[in-house]
C-alpha positions in Angstrom: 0.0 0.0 0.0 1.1 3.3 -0.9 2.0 5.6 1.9 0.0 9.3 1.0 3.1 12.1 1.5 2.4 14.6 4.4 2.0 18.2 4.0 2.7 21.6 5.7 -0.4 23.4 6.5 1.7 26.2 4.6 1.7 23.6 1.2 -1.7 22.9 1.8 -3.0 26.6 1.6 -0.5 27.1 -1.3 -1.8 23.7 -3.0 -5.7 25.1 -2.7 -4.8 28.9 -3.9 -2.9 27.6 -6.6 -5.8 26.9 -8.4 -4.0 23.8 -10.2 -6.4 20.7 -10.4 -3.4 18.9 -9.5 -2.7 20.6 -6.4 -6.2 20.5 -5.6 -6.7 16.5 -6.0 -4.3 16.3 -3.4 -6.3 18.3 -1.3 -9.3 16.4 -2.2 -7.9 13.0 -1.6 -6.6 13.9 1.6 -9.7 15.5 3.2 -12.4 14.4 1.3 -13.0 11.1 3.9 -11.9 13.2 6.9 -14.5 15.6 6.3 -17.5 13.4 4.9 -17.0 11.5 8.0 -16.5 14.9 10.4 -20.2 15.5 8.4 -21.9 12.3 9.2 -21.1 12.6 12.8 -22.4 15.5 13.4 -26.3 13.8 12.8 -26.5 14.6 8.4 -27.6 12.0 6.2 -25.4 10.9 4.1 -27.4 12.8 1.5 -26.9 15.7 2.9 -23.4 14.9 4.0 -22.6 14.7 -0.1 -24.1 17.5 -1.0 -22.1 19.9 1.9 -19.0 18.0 1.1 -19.0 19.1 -2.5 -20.5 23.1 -1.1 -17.2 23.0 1.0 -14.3 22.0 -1.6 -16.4 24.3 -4.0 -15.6 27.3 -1.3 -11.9 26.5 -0.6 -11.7 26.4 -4.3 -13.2 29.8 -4.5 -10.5 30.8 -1.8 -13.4 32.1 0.3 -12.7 33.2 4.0 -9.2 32.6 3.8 -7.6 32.4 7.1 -5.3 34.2 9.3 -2.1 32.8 8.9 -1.6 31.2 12.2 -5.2 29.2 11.4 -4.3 25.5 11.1 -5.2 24.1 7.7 -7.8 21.6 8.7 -9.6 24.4 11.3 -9.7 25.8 8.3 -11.6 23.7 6.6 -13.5 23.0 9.5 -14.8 26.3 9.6 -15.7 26.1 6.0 -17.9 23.1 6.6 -19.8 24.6 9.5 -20.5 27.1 7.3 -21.6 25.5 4.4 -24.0 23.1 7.2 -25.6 26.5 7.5 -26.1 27.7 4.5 -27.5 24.7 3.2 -29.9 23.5 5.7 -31.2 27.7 5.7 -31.6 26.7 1.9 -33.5 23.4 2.4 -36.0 25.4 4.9 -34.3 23.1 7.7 -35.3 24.2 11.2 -31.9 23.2 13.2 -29.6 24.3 15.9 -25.6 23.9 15.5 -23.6 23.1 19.1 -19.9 23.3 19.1 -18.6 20.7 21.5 -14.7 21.2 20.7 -13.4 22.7 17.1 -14.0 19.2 15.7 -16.9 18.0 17.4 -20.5 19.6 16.1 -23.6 18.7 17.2 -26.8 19.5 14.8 -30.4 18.8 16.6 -32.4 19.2 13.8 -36.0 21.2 15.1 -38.9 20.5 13.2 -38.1 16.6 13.4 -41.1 14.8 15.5 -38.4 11.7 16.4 -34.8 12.7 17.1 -32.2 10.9 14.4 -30.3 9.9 17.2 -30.3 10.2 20.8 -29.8 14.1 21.5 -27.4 14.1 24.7 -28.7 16.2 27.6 -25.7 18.4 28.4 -22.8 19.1 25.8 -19.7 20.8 27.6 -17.0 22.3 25.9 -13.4 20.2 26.2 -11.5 23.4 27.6 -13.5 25.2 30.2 -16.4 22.8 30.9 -19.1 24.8 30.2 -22.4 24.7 28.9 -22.2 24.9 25.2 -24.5 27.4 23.8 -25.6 27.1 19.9 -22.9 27.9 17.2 -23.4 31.3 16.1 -23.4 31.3 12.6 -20.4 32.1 10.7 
């Protein structure tokens, strides 16, 4: 098996502004199965999950909210994908809240659902400071 060559976050941002399909199929290879599963987890289908996968490689190609540079590649991309959870539920007339548990760990409890998809948990605390998480504020 091959081993996949490991990147700077620096040749990563220079890989996706480049705006050589190349560079970007690197990219994609690398992320696309880290972030379809990062969608699934957080309670998508995996209809859903497809569709904000593509909304998010679409943006980075677009170079949209490009990040300070001391922003790590994959919060990055993170941020992207919240975003893009957003905008496309708001488009789909999907009533929904967003909790933040840790940078990596979103929660979506979806509103106008009469049976949860999966158990909703009662209290979600933030890693760090062990508070209450309060919804994501949209980005």
């Amino acid at each position: 098996m091959k081993k996949k060559k490991r990147y700077t976050d620096h040749q990563l941002f220079n890989f996706t502004t480049s705006r050589q399909k190349k560079h970007f199929n690197i990219v994609y290879e690398y992320y696309s199965p880290i972030l379809y599963g990062f969608l699934l987890n957080t309670g998508l289908s995996e209809r859903y999950s497809l569709d904000i996968l593509e909304m998010t490689f679409i943006k980075m190609w677009n170079h949209e909210n490009l990040p300070e540079e001391d922003t790590s590649y994959f919060n990055w991309i993170i941020k992207i994908a919240i975003k893009s959870i957003s905008e496309y539920l708001d488009t789909n007339g999907i009533k929904y809240k967003i909790y933040l548990k840790n940078p990596t760990a979103v929660f979506i409890q979806f509103e106008d659902l009469t049976q949860p998809l999966f158990p909703v948990p009662s209290k979600i605390t933030n890693v760090k400071d062990d508070h209450t998480a309060k919804p994501f504020a949209k980005i």
